[in-house]
C-alpha positions as a Markdown table, in Angstrom:
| # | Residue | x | y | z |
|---|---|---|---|---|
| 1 | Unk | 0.0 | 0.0 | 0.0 |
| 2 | Unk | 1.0 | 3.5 | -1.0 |
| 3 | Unk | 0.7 | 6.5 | 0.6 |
| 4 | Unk | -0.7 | 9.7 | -0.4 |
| 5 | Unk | -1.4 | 13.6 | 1.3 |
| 6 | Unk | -4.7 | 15.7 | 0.1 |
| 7 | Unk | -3.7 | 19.8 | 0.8 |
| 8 | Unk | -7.5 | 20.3 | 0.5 |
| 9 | Unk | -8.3 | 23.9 | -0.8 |
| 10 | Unk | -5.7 | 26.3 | -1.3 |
| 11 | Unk | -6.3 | 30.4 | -0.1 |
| 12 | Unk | -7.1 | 28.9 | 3.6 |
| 13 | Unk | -4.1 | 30.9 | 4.4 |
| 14 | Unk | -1.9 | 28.1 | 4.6 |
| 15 | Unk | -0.2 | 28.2 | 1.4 |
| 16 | Unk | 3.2 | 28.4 | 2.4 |
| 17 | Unk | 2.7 | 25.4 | 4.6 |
| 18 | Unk | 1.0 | 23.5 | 2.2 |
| 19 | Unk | 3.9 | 24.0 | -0.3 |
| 20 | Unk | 6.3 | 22.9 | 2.4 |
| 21 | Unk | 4.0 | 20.2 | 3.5 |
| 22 | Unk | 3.8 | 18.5 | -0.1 |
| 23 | Unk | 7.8 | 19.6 | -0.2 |
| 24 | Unk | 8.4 | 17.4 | 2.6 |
| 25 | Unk | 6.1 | 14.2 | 1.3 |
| 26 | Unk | 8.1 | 14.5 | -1.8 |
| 27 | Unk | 11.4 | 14.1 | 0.5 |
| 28 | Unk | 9.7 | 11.2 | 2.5 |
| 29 | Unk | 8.8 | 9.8 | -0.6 |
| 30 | Unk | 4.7 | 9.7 | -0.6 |
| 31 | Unk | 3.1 | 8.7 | -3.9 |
| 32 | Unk | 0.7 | 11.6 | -4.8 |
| 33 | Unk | 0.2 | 15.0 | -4.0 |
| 34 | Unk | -4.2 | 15.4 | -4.5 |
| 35 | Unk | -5.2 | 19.2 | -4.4 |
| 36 | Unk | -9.3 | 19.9 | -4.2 |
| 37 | Unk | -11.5 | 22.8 | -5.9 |
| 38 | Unk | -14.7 | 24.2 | -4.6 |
| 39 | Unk | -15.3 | 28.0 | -5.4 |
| 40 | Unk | -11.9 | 29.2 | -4.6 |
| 41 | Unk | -8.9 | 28.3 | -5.7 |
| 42 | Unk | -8.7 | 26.0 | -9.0 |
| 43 | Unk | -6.8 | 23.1 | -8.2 |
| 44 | Unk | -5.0 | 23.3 | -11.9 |
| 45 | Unk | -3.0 | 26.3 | -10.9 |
| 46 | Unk | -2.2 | 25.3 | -7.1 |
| 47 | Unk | -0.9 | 21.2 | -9.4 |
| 48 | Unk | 1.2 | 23.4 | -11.6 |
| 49 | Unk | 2.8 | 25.3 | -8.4 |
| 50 | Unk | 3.4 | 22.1 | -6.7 |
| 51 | Unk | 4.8 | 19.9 | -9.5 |
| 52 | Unk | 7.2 | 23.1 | -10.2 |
| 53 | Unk | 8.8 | 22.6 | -7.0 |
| 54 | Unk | 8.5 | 19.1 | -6.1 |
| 55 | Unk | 10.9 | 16.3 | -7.6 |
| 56 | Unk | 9.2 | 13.1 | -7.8 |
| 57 | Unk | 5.6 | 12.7 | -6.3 |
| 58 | Unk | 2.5 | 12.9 | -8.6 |
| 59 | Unk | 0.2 | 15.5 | -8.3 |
| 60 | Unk | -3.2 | 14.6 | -8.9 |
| 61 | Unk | -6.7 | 16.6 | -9.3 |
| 62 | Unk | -9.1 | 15.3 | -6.2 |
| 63 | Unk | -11.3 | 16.9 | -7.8 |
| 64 | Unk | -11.5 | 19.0 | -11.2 |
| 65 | Unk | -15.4 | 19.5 | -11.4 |
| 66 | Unk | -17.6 | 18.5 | -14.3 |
| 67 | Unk | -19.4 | 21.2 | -14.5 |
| 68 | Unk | -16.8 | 23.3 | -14.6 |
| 69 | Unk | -14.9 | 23.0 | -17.5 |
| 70 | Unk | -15.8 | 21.3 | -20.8 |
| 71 | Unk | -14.3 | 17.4 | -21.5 |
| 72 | Unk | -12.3 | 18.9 | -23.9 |
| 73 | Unk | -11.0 | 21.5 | -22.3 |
| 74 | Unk | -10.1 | 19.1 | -19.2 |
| 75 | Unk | -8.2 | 16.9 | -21.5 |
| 76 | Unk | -6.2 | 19.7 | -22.2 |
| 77 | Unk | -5.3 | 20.9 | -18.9 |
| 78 | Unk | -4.4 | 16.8 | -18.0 |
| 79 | Unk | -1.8 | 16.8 | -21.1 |
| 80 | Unk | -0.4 | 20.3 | -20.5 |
| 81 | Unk | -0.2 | 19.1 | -16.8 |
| 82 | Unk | 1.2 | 15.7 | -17.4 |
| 83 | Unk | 3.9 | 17.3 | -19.6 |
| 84 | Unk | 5.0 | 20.0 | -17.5 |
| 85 | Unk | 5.2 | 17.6 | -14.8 |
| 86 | Unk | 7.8 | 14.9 | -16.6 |
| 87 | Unk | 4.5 | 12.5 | -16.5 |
| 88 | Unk | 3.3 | 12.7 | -12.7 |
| 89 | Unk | 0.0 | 14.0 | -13.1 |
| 90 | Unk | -3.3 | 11.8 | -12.0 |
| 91 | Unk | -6.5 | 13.2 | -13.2 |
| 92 | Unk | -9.4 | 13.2 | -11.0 |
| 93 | Unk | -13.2 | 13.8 | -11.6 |
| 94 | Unk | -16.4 | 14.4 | -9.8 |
| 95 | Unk | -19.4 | 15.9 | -10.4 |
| 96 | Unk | -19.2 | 18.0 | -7.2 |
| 97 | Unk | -22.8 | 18.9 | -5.9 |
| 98 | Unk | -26.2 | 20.5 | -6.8 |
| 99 | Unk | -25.7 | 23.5 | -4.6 |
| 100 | Unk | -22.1 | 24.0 | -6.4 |
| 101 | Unk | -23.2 | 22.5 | -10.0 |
| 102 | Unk | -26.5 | 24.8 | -10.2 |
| 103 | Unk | -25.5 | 27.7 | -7.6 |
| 104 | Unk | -21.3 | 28.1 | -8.5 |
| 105 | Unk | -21.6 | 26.9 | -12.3 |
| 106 | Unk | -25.1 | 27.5 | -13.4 |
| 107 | Unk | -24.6 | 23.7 | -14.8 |
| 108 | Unk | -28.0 | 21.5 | -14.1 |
| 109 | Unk | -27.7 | 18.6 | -12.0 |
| 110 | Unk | -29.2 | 16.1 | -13.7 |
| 111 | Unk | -28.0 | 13.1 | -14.9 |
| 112 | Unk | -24.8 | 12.8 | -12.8 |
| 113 | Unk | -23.9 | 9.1 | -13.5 |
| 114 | Unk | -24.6 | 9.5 | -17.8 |
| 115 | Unk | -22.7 | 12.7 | -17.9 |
| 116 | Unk | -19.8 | 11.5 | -16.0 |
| 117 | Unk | -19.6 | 8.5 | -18.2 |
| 118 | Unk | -20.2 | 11.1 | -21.6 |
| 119 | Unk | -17.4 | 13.3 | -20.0 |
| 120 | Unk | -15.1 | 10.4 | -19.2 |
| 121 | Unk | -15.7 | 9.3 | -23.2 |
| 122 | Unk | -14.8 | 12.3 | -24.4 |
| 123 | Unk | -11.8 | 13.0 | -22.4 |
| 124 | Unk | -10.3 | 9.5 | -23.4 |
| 125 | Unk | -11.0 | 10.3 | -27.4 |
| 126 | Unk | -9.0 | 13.0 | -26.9 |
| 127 | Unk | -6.0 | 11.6 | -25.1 |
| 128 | Unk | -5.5 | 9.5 | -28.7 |
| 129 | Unk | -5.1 | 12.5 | -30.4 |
| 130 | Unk | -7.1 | 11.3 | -32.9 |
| 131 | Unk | -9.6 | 14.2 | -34.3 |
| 132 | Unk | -12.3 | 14.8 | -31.7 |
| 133 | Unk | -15.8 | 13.6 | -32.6 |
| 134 | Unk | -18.6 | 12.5 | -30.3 |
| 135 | Unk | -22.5 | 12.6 | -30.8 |
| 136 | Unk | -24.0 | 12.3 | -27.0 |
| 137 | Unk | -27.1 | 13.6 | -24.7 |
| 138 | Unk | -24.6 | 16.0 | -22.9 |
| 139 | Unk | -22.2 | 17.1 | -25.6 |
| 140 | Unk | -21.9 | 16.9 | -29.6 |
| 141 | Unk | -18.8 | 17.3 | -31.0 |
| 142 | Unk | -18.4 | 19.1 | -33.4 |
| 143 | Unk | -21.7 | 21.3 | -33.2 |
| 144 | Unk | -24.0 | 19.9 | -36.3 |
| 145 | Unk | -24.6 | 23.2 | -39.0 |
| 146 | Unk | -21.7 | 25.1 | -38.3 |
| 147 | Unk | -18.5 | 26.0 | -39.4 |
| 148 | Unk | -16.9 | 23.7 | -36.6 |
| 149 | Unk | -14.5 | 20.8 | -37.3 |
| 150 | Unk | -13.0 | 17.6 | -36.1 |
| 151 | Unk | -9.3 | 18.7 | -34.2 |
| 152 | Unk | -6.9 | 16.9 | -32.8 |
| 153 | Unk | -5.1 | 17.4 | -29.6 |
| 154 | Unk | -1.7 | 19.2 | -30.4 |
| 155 | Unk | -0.2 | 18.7 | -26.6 |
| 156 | Unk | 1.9 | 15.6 | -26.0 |
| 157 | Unk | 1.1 | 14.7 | -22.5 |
| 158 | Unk | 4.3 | 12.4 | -21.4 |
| 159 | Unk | 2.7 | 9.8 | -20.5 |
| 160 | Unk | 1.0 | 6.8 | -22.6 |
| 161 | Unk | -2.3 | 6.8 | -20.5 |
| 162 | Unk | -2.7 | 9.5 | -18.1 |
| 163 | Unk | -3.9 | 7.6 | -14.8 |
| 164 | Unk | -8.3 | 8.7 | -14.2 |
| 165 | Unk | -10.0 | 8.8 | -11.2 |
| 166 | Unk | -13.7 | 9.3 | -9.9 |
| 167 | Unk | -14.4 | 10.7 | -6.7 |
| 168 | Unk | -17.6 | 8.1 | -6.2 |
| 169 | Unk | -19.7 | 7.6 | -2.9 |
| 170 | Unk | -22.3 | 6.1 | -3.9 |
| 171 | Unk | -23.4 | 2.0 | -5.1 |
| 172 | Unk | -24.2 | 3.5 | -8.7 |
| 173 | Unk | -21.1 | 5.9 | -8.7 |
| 174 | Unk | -18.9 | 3.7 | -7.4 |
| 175 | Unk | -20.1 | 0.7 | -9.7 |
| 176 | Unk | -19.6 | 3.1 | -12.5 |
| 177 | Unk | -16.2 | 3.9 | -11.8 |
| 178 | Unk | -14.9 | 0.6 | -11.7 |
| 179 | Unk | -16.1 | 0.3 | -15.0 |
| 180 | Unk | -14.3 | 3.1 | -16.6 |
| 181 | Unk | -11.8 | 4.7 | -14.3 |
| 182 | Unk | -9.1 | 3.6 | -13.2 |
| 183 | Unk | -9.4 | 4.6 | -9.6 |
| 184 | Unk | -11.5 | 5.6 | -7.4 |
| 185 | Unk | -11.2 | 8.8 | -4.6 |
| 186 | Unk | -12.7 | 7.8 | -2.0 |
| 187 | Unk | -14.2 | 10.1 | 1.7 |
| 188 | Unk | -15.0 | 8.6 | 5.2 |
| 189 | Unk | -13.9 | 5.2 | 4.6 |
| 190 | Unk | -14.3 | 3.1 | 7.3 |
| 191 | Unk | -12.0 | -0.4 | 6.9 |
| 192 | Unk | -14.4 | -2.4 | 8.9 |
| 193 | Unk | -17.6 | -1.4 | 6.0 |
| 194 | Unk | -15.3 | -1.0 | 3.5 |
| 195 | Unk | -15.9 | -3.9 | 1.6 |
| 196 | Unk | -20.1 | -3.4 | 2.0 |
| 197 | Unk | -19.7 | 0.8 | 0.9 |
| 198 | Unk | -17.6 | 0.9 | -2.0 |
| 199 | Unk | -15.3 | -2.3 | -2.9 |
| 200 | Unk | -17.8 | -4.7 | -3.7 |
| 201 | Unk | -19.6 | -2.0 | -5.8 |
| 202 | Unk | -16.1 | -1.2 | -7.6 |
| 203 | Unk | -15.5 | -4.9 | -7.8 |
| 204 | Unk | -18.9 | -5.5 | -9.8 |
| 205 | Unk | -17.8 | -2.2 | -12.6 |
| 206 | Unk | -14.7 | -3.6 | -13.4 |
| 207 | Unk | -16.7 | -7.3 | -13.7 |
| 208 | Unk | -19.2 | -5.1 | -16.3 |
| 209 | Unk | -15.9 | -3.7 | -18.5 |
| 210 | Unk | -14.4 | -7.7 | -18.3 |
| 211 | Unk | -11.2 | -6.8 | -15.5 |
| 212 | Unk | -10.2 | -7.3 | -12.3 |
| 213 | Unk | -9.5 | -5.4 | -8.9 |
| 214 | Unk | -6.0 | -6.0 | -10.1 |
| 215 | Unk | -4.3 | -2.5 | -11.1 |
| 216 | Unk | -7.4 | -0.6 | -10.0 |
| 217 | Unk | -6.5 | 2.5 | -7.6 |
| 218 | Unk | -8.9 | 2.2 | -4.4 |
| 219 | Unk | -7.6 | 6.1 | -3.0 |
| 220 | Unk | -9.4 | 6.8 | 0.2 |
| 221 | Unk | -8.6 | 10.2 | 2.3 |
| 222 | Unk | -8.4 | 10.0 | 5.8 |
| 223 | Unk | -7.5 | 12.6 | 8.2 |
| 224 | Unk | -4.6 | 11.8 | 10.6 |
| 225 | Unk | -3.4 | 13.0 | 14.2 |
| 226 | Unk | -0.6 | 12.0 | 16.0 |
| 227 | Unk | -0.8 | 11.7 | 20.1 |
| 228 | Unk | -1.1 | 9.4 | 22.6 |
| 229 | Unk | -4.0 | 6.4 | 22.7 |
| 230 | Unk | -5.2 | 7.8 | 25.9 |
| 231 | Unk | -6.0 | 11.3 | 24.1 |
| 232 | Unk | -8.0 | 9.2 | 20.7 |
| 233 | Unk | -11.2 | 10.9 | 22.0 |
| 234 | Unk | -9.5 | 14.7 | 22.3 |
| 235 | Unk | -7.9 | 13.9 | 19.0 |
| 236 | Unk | -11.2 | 12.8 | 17.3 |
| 237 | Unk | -13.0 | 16.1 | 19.3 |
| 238 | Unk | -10.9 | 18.0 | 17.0 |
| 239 | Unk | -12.9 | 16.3 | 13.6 |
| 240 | Unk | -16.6 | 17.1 | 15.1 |
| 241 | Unk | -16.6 | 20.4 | 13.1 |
| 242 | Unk | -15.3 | 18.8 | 9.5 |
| 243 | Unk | -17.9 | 15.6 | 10.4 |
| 244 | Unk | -20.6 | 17.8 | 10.9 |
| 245 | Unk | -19.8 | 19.8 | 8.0 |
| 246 | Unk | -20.2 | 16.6 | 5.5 |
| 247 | Unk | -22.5 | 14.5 | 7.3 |
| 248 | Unk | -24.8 | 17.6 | 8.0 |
| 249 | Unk | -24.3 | 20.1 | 5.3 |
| 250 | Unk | -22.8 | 19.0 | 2.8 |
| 251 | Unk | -25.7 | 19.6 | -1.0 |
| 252 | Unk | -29.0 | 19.6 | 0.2 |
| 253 | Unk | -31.1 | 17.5 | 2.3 |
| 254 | Unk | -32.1 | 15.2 | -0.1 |
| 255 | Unk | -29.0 | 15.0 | -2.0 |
| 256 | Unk | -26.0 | 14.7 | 1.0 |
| 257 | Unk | -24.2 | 11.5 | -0.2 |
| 258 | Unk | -22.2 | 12.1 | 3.0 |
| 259 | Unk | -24.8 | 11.5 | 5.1 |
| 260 | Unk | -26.0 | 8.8 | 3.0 |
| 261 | Unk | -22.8 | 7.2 | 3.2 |
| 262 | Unk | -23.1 | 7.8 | 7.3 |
| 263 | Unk | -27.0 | 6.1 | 7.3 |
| 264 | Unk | -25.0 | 2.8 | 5.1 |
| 265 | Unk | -22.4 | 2.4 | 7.6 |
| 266 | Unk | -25.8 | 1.8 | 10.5 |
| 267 | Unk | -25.9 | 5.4 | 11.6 |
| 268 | Unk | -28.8 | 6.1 | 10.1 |
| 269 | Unk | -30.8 | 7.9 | 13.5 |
| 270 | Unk | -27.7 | 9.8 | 14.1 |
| 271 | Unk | -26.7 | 11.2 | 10.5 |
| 272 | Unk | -30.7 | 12.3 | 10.5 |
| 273 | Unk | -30.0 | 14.1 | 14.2 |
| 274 | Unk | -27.0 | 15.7 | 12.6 |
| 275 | Unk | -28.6 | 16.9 | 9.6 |
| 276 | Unk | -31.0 | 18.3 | 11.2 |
| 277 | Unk | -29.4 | 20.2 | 13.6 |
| 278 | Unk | -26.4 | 21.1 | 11.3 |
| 279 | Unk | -29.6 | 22.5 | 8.8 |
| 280 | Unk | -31.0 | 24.6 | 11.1 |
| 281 | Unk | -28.3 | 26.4 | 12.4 |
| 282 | Unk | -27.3 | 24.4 | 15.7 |
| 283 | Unk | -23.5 | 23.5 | 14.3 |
| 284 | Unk | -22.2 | 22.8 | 17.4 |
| 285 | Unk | -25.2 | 20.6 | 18.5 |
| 286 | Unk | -24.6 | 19.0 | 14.9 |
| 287 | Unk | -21.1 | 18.5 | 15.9 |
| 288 | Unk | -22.1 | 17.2 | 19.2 |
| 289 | Unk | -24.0 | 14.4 | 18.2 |
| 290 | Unk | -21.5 | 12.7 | 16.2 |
| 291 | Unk | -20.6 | 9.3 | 17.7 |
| 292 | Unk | -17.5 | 8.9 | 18.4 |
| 293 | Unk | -17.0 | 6.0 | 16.6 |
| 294 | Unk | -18.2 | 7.4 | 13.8 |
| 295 | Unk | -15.2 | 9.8 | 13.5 |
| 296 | Unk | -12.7 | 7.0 | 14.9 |
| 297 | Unk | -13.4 | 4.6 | 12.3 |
| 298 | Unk | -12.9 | 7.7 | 9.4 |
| 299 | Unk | -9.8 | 8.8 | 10.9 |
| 300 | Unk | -6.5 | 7.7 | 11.8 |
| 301 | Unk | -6.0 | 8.9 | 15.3 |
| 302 | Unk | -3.3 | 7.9 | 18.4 |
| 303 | Unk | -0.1 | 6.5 | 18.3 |
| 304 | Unk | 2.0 | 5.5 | 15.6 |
| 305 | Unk | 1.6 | 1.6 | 16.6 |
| 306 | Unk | -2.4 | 2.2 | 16.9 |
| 307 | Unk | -2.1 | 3.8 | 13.3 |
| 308 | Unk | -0.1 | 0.9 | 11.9 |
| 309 | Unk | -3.2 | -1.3 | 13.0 |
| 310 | Unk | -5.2 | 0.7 | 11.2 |
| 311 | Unk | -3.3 | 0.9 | 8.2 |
| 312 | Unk | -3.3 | -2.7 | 8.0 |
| 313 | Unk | -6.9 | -3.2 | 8.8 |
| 314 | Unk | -7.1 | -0.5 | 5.4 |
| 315 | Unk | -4.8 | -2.3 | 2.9 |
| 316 | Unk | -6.7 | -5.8 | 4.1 |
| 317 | Unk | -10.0 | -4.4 | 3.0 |
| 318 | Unk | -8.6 | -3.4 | -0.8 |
| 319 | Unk | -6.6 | -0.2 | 0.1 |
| 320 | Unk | -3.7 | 0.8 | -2.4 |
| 321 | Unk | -3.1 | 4.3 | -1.7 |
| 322 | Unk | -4.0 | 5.6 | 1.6 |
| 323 | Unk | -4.3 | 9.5 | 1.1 |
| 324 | Unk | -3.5 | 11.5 | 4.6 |
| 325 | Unk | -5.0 | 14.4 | 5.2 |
| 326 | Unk | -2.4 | 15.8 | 8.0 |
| 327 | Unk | -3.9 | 18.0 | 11.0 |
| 328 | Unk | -2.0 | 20.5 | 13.2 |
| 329 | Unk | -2.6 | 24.3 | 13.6 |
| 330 | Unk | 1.4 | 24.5 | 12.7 |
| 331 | Unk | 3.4 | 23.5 | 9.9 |
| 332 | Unk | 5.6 | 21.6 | 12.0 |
| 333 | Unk | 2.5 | 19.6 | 13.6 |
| 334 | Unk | 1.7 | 18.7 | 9.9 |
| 335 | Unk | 4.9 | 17.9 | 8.9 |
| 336 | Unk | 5.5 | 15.3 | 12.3 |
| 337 | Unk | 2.0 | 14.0 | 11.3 |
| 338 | Unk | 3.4 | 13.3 | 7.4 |
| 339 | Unk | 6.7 | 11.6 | 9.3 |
| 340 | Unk | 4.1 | 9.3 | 11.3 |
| 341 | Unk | 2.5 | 8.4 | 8.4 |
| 342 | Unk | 5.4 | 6.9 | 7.1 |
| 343 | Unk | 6.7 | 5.3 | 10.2 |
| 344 | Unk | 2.8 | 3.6 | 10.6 |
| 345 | Unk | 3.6 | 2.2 | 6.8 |
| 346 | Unk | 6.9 | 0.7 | 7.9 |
| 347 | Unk | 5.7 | -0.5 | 11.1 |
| 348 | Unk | 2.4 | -2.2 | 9.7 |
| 349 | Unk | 5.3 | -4.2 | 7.2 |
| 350 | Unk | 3.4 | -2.4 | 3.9 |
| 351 | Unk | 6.1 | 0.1 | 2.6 |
């Protein structure tokens, strides 16, 4: 099992520790380097930063959003990456939200699963460099009665085959993606219901496209902090905030695959109690009710032995790149959080 670190969103007014943070998994020799978009910073231009003044880790998109930029258009950005890079980026996609998609974008969100596929389609055609032509519900390529043409990328992204991902929470998504990704970004995986959430779901896509689990990317983020195993429940304290953000804010009521993903893993009474209270304003009720459990089994919290049992109990349930997410209000509290992550890795006999 690899590792991997997630900066999140860049402008949090951490920037110059996140630079030094993915400086220093570079140095420790962590696989990837994911950077996220909302409606803040694009993570294209924090990727570009980051693979200027790194050395050898890839730097991967987790997530470009659909409906922000045209297939095309995101193929381009993947080659231009991938060549500037010396072949290290990872592309990832997701569709993002319906408060995002239809408040951010103006894009509808309908159909997320057919126009992720359509996307995915198109992005692929053009990674040939053959000329582009496609004839879809979501896009048509080129546009019928005009003065538009079949073109050809003119990039030449390093790389062969520029590794895709889906960021996929739910059965469909996720079944979708192991048909035609080739990994899958995972959030609050739990290693005990892995296996019932996502991998047997992934396992069934890649059964639909005739492959294997073998080769496929399973990329879950977890957050991680370091201290001792009698502080786990002050260390997991310190997650009730982000928890409650996902499980109880995150789209809209109706539409919070976070909090579906919460009610799949048997916490279906308390994802509804933190929804509700999250909804209507009581955060730090929302943030309150969490179980602790709930945030234990999503994290990686306690010692570095206690995390090296975790690890394992990751890579056993189909794991191949654990993602960190480090915690600390310092650099240097990230940075010794990135160095445990290593040592767990070593210690749990996976590096």
């Amino acid at each position: 099992m690899k590792l991997g670190i997630n900066l999140g969103y860049w402008g949090a007014g951490m920037d110059g520790d996140n630079l030094a943070v993915a400086q220093e998994a570079d140095r420790l020799g962590y696989a990837v380097c994911w950077a996220a978009e909302a409606y803040g910073s694009d993570a294209a231009t924090v990727l570009s930063w980051v693979a200027a003044k790194t050395e050898r880790i890839d730097v991967g998109s987790a997530i470009f959003q659909i409906p922000a930029r045209q297939p095309a258009m995101t193929a381009m950005t993947a080659a231009t990456l991938d060549s500037l890079s010396g072949g290290r980026f990872r592309l990832g996609l997701g569709v993002s939200g319906p408060q995002v998609s239809e408040g951010w974008y103006g894009v509808k969100f309908d159909k997320p699963l057919a126009r992720t596929r359509e996307y995915v389609e198109i992005i692929r055609k053009a990674m040939t460099r053959e000329r582009l032509s496609h004839e879809g519900e979501h896009w048509t390529l080129p546009l019928p009665g005009g003065p538009g043409k079949p073109l050809k990328l003119t990039v030449h992204p390093t790389r062969e085959h520029i590794p895709l991902y889906i960021a996929a929470i739910g059965p469909k998504n996720l079944e979708q993606t192991g048909e035609i990704a080739d990994g899958a970004l995972l959030i609050f995986p739990s290693a005990a219901h892995l296996e019932d959430t996502a991998v047997t779901h992934l396992r069934a896509g890649r059964e639909k496209a005739g492959k294997t689990l073998d080769g496929f990317d399973v990329c879950p983020t977890l957050p991680i902090a370091v201290g001792d195993d009698k502080d786990v429940t002050t260390l997991a304290d310190t997650f009730r905030p982000y928890t409650a953000l996902y499980v109880g804010g995150m789209g809209s009521r109706k539409q919070n695959f976070y909090n579906q993903l919460a009610r799949r893993m048997g916490y279906e009474k308390e994802a509804a109690e933190i929804q509700d209270k999250y909804l209507g304003g009581d955060k730090a009720g929302a943030a309150a009710a969490i179980p602790h459990e709930l945030i234990d089994q999503t994290t990686l919290l306690g010692s570095v032995e206690r995390i090296a049992d975790r690890m394992k109990a990751y890579a056993a349930a189909g794991v191949t790149t654990l993602t960190l997410a480090p915690a600390g209000f310092t650099l240097d509290e990230r940075i010794a959080s990135l160095r445990a992550g290593t040592e767990a890795l070593e210690r749990a006999g996976l590096a």
